[in-house]
C-alpha positions in Angstrom: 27.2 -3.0 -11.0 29.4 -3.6 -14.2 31.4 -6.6 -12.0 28.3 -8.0 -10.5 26.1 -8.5 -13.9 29.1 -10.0 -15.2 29.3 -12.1 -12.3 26.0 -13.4 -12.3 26.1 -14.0 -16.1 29.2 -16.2 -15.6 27.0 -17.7 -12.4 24.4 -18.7 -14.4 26.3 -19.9 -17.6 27.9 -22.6 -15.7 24.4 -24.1 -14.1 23.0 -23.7 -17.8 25.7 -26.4 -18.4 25.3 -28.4 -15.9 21.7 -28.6 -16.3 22.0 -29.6 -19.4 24.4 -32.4 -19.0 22.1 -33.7 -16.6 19.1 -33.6 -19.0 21.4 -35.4 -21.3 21.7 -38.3 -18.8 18.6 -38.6 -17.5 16.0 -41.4 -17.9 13.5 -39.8 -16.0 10.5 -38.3 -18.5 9.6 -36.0 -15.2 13.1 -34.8 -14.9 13.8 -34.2 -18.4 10.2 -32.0 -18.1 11.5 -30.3 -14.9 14.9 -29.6 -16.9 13.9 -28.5 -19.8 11.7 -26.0 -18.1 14.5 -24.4 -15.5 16.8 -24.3 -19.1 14.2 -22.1 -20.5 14.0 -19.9 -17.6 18.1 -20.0 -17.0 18.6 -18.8 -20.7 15.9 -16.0 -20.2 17.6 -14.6 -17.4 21.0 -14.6 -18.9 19.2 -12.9 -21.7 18.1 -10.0 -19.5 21.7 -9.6 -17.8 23.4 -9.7 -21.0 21.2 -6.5 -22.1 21.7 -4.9 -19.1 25.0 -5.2 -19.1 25.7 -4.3 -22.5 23.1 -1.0 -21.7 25.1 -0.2 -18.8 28.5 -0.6 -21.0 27.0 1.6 -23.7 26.0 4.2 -20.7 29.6 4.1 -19.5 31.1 5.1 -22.7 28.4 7.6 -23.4 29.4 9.4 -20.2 33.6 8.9 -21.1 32.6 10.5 -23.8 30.7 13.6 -22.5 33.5 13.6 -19.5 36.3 13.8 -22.4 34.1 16.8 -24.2 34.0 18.4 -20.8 37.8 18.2 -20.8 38.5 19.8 -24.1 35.7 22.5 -23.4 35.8 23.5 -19.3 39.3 22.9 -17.8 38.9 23.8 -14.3 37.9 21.3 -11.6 34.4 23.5 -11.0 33.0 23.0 -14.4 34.0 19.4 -14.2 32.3 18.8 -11.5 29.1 20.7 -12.3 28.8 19.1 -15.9 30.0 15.1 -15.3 27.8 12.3 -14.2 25.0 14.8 -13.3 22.0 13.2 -11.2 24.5 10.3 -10.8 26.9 8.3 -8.6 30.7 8.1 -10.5 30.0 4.6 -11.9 27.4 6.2 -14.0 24.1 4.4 -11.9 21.4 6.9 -10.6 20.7 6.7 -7.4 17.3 8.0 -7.7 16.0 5.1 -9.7 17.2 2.8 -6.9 14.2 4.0 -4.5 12.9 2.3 -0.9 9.7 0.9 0.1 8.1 3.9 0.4 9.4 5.9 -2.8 12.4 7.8 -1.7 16.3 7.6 -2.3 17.9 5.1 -0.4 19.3 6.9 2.4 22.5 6.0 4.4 22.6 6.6 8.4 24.2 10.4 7.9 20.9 10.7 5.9 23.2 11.1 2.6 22.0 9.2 -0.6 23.6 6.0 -1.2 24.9 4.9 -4.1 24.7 1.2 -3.4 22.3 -0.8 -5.2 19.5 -1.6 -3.4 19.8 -5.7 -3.2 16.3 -6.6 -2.9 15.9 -4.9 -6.8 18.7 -6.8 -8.5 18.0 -9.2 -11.0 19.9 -12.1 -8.9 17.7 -11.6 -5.9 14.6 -11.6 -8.0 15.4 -14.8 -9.9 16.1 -16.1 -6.5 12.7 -15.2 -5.0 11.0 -16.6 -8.2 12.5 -19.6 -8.0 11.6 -19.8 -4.2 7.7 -18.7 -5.0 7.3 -21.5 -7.4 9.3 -24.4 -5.7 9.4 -23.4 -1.7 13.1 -24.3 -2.4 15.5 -21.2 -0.5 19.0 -21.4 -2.1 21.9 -20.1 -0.1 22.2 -16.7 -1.9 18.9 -15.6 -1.2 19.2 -16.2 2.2 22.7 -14.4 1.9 21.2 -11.6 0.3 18.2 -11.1 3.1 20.7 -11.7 5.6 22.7 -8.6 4.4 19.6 -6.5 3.7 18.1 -7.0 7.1 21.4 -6.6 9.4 21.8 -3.2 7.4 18.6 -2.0 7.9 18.6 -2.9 11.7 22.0 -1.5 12.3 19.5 1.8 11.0 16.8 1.2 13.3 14.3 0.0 10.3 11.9 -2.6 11.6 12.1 -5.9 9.1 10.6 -9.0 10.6 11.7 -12.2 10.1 7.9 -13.0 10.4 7.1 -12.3 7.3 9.7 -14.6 5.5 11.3 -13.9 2.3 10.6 -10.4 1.8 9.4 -9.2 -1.5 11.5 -8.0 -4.6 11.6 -4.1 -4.5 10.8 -3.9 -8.0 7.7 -5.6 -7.6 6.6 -3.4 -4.3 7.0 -0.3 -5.7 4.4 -1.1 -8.6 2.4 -2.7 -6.2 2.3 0.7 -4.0 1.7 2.3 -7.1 -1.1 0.8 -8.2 -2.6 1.1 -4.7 -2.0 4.7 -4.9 -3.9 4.8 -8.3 -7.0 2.8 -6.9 -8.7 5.8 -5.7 -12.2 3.9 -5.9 -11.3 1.9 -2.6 -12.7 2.6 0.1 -9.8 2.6 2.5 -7.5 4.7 -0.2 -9.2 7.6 1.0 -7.8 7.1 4.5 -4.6 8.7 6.4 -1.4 6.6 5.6 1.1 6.3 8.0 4.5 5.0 8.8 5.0 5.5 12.5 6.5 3.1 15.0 4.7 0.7 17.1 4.0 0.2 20.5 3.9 4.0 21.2 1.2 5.9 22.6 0.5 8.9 20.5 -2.3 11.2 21.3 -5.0 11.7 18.4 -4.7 15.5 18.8 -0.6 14.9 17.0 -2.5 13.9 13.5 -4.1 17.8 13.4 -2.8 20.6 12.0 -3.0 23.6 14.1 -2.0 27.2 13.8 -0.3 29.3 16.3 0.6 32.5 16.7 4.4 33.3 16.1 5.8 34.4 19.7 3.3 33.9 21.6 4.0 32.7 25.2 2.0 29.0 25.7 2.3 25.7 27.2 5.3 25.2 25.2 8.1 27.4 26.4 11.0 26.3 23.5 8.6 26.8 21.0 6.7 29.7 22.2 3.0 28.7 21.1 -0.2 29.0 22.1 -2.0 26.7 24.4 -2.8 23.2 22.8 -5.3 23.5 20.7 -8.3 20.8 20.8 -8.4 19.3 17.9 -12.2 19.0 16.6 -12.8 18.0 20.4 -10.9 14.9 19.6 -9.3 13.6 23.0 -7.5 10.3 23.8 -5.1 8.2 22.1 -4.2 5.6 19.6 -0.8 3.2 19.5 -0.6 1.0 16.8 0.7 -3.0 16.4 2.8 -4.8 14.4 -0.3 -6.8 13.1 0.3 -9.4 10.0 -1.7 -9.9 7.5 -1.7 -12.6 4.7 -3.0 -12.9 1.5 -3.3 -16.7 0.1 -2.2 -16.6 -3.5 -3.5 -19.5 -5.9 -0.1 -22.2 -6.8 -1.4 -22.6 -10.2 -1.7 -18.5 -10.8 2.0 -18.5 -10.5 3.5 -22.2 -11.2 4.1 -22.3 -15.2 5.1 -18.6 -15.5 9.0 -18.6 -17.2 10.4 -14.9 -17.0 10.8 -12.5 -14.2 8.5 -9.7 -15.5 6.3 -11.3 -16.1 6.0 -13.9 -12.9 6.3 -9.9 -10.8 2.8 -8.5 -12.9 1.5 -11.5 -12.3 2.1 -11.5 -8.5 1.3 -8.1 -7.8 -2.1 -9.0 -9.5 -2.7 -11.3 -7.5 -1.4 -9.7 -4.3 -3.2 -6.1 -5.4 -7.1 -7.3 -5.2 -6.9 -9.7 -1.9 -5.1 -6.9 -0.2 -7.2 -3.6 -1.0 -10.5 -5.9 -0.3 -9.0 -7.0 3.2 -7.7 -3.6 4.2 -11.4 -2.0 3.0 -12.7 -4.7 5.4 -10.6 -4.3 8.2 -11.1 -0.4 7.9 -14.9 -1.1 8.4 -15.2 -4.0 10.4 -11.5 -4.7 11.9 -11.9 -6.4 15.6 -8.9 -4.8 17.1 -8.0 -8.7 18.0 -4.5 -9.2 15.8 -6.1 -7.3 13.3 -6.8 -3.4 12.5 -9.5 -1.9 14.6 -12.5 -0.8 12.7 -14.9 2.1 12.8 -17.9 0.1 13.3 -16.3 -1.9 16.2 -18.3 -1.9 19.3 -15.4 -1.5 21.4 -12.0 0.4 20.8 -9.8 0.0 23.8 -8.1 3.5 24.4 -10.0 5.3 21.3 -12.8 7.6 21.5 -15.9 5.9 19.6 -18.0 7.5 17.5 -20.4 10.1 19.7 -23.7 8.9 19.8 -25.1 12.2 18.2 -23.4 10.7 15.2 -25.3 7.9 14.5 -28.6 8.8 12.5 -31.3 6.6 11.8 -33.1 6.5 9.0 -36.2 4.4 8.8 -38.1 3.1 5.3 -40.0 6.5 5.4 -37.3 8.8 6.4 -34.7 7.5 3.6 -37.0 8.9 1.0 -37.5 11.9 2.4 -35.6 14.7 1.7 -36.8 17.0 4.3 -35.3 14.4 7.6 -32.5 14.6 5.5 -32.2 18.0 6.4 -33.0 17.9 9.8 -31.2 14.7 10.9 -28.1 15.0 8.8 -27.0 18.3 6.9 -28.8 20.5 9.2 -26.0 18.9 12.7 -22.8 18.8 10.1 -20.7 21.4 11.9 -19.0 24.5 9.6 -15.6 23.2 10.1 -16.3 19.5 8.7 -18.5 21.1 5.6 -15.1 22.8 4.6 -13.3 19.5 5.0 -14.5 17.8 2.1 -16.5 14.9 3.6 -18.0 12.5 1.4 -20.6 9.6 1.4 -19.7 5.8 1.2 -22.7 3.5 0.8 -23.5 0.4 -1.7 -24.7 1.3 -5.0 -27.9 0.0 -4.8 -29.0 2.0 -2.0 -27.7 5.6 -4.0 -29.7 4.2 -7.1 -32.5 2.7 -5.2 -33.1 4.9 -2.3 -31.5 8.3 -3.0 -31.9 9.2 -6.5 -35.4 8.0 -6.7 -36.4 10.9 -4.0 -39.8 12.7 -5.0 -41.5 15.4 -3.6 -44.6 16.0 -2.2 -46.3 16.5 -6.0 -44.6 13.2 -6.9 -42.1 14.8 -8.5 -38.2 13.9 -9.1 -36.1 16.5 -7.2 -32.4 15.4 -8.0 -30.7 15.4 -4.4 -28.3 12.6 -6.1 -26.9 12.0 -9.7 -23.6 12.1 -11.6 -22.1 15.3 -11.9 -20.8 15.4 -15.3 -18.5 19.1 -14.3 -15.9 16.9 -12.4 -17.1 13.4 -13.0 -18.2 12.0 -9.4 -21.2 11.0 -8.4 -23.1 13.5 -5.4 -25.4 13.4 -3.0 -26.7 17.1 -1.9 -23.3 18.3 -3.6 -21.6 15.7 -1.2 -19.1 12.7 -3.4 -20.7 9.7 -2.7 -18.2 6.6 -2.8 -20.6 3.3 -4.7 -19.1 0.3 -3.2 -20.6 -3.4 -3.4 -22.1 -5.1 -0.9 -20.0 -6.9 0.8 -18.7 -3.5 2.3 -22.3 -2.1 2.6 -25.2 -3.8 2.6 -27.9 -1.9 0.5 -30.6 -0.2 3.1 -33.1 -2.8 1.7 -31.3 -5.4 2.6 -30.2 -4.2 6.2 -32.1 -5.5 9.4 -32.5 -3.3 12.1 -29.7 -1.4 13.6 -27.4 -2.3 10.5 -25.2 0.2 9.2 -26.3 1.3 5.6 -23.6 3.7 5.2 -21.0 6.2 6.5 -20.9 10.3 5.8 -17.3 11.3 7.1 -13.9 13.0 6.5 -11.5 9.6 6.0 -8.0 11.4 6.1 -9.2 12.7 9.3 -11.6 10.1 10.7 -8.8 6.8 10.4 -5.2 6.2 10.1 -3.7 3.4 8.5 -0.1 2.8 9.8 2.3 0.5 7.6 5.6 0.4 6.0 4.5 -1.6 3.4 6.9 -4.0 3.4 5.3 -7.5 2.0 6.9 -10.7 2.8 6.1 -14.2 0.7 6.1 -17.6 2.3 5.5 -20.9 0.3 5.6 -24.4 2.5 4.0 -27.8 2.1 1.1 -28.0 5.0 1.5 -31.9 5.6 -2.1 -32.0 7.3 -3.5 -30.6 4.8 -1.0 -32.5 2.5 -0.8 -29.8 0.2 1.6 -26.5 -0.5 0.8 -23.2 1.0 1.5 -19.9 -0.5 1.3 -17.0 1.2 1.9 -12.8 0.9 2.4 -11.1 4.4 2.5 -7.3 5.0 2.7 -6.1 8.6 -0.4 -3.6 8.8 -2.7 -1.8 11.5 -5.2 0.6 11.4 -7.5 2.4 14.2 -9.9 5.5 14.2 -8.5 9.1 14.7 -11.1 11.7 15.0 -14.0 10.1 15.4 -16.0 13.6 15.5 -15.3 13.1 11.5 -17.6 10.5 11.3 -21.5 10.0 10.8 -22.7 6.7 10.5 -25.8 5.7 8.5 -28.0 3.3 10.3 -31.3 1.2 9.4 -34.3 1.4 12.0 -37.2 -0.9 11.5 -40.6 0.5 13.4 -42.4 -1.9 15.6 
C-alpha cells in the first residue's frame, strides 16, 4: 500500500508538471480554462495521497513500536503472535475495512480473508472513474484496473458484466447500500433481498423457514426430516434474470465538482432517489418484460398470482365503514399471517381522508387509524400503515373502478428482490441526439414469492 501511494504520488506529480507547462504555452483561453481546472483537481488528489501516506507511515511506526514493546515484555513466539498487528494483515492494513459489495471481508477462493486491497476502493481508481464521469474519456489504467478486477472475480465464479460499463468505486457503493438500508420509509425496503444466481429455477417453498423434527425418517433420507412442508400453501416457482436497470443522472449535477469526496456524495445522491423510486415501481407495477415482475401484474409466467379471495373491494360506502372492514378484511386474515407482522401500504391521502375520518353510527369518531405515539408509526386497527405518495398509490378518491387503492401484506414474505448490487456508470455522446449521455446501471430483478401474503385493496364503483 506504502509502495503504491507513493507511486501514484510520483504518477501524478509528473502530469501536474506537464500540465502546467502546457498552460504556460497555450493561447487557447478554453484550454488555459480546462487546465487550470484538471491542476486544481491534480493538486487535490496529491493532497489526499500525501495524507494517506504519511497516516499510513505514522500507523507503521506506531505498530514497530508496540511490536518492539512486545519484544521486551513477551519473548516467546505465542505471545508475539497473539499481541502484534491484531485485527490486521502484517503490513499493518485491516482487512476488514477493505469490504465487498455486499458488506463482508474480501474473501479469496479457499474462503480465507484477503489481505489485498480491494482495487475498485483505491484512490487511483476513483480519480480514474471521476475523471471518466465528467469527460466520457477512459484512460488506460482504468481499464487496467477493471480488467484485473473482473478476470479475478470470474476466475471465482462472481458474475460482473461488461454491460454495465465502468463499474462503480467501492467506496461509493457501500454508502450507497447504506443509505438504502437506512431508507426504511420505501416501499420496496421492506421486501426480501437476495443475491442468488440467475437463470435457475428455484421453488417458492426454498424462501420458508420450516421446522423439522430431529431424526425423523421423511422424504429426505441424508437428512432425516419430515415430509416437505407446504409453505403457507405457496406452490410453484420463481427464477430470476439478469435484468439492467439505468438511472439517467443530470451532466451538470456532476460537471464542475473538483475533489473525489465530494463528486462520490454527490453521485450517490443522485443515484440514491432515481433508484429507490424505480425499484418501489417496478415492485408494484414491474411487467416481467426486461424488467422486475410486479405484484399487480396481470400475468406472472411460472408464479402463482395473487388468489382471488385476496382481492377485496371496497366501494365509497364500504371504505367508511368500519364494520365491512371487519367482515371483508380482518375477519379472512389467517392466524399465521396475523403473527407475521403484516402491514398496510396505501397513499396518505386515502389514511387521512378515508380511514381516520371513520364515524360510527351516532356520528361519532371511533379511532380505527392514528399515530401511535408508544413506538412512533402510524396504525390502522393496530396494523403499520406505510403513507406513500401518489404516484405509487393513487388515493381511493382518485381511483376509477377496479384500481388498486392499496395493499395489506407481509413484504419479506410476499416478494423477493434478487441483486448483487453492483452499479456500473456509462457516460457517451448520443450523436442523434447530439448531446452526452450519462448513465448508472445496476443489474436487478424482482418477482412475487408467497403470494398467500398478500391482500390487495381495490376500488369498486356501483352502477
Amino acid at each position: 500500500m506504502k509502495k503504491f501511494l507513493q507511486k501514484l504520488i510520483e504518477r501524478k506529480k509528473q502530469e501536474l508538471k506537464a500540465k502546467e507547462e502546457k498552460m504556460k504555452n497555450s493561447q487557447d483561453i478554453d484550454e488555459v480554462r480546462s487546465l487550470g481546472e484538471s491542476l486544481i483537481a491534480l493538486r487535490d488528489e496529491i493532497t489526499d495521497a500525501e495524507k494517506q501516506l504519511a497516516e499510513l507511515e505514522k500507523e507503521e511506526n506506531d505498530n514497530q513500536n508496540d511490536d518492539n514493546n512486545d519484544d521486551n515484555n513477551d519473548d516467546t513466539d505465542e505471545g508475539r503472535s497473539a499481541n502484534a498487528n491484531e485485527g490486521r494483515s502484517a503490513n499493518g492494513f485491516n482487512p476488514n475495512a477493505v469490504l465487498n459489495v455486499v458488506g463482508t471481508a474480501q474473501m479469496n477462493q479457499r474462503g480465507q480473508a484477503s489481505n489485498d486491497e480491494d482495487v475498485l476502493s483505491s484512490m487511483e481508481y476513483r480519480t480514474a472513474f471521476k475523471h471518466y464521469a465528467q469527460t466520457g474519456e477512459r484512460s488506460a489504467r482504468l481499464n487496467e484496473i477493471l480488467t484485473q478486477y473482473r478476470s479475478e472475480n470470474r476466475a471465482a465464479g462472481e458474475v460482473t458484466s461488461d454491460a454495465l460499463g465502468v463499474l462503480i468505486p467501492h467506496t461509493v457503493l457501500q454508502e450507497l447500500i447504506q443509505k438504502i438500508e437506512k431508507s426504511y420509509g420505501q416501499f420496496s425496503s421492506r421486501v426480501r433481498m437476495l443475491n442468488v444466481q440467475g437463470g435457475i429455477e428455484i421453488p417458492i417453498s426454498e424462501f420458508e423457514a420450516t421446522f423439522t423434527w430431529g431424526g425423523t425418517d421423511g422424504n429426505d433420507k441424508e437428512h432425516g426430516v419430515s415430509e416437505e412442508q407446504d409453505a403457507g400453501g405457496a406452490t410453484g416457482s420463481v427464477i430470476f434474470s439478469y435484468h439492467i436497470g439505468e438511472v439517467r443522472i443530470a451532466q451538470s449535477l456532476l460537471q464542475s465538482i473538483l475533489s473525489v469526496e465530494v463528486f462520490e456524495k454527490e453521485l450517490v445522491k443522485a443515484l440514491l432517489k432515481a433508484y429507490l423510486k424505480a425499484r418501489d415501481e417496478a415492485v408494484l407495477r414491474g411487467t416481467g418484460n426486461g424488467q422486475p415482475t410486479g405484484i399487480l401484474t396481470d400475468v406472472a409466467a411460472g408464479l402463482k398470482r395473487v388468489p382471488e379471495a385476496n382481492i377485496i373491494e371496497f366501494t365509497e360506502e364500504e371504505i367508511a365503514d368500519w364494520t365491512q372492514w371487519e367482515k371483508k378484511l380482518f375477519a379472512n386474515i389467517p392466524i399465521g399471517m396475523e403473527g407475521a407482522n403484516p402491514e398496510f401500504a396505501m397513499a396518505k391521502q386515502t389514511y387521512v381522508g378515508n380511514l381516520c375520518t371513520m364515524k360510527d353510527a351516532n356520528n361519532q369518531p371511533i379511532n380505527k387509524a392514528g399515530f401511535d405515539v408508544s413506538d412512533k408509526q402510524y396504525k390502522f386497527n393496530e396494523y403499520p400503515v406505510l403513507r406513500t405518495e401518489q404516484d405509487l398509490f393513487k388515493s381511493f378518491d382518485l381511483c376509477a373502478n377496479g384500481e388498486f387503492f392499496g395493499i395489506f401484506w407481509v413484504p419479506e414474505e410476499a416478494y423477493g428482490i434478487n441483486s448483487n448490487m453492483t452499479f456500473g456508470y456509462k457516460r457517451y455522446f448520443d450523436e442523434d441526439k447530439n448531446k452526452w449521455i450519462t448513465k448508472g446501471l445496476v443489474i436487478l430483478d424482482g418477482k412475487p414469492l408467497n403470494t398467500n401474503y398478500i391482500y390487495l385493496l381495490k376500488k369498486s364503483v356501483k352502477a
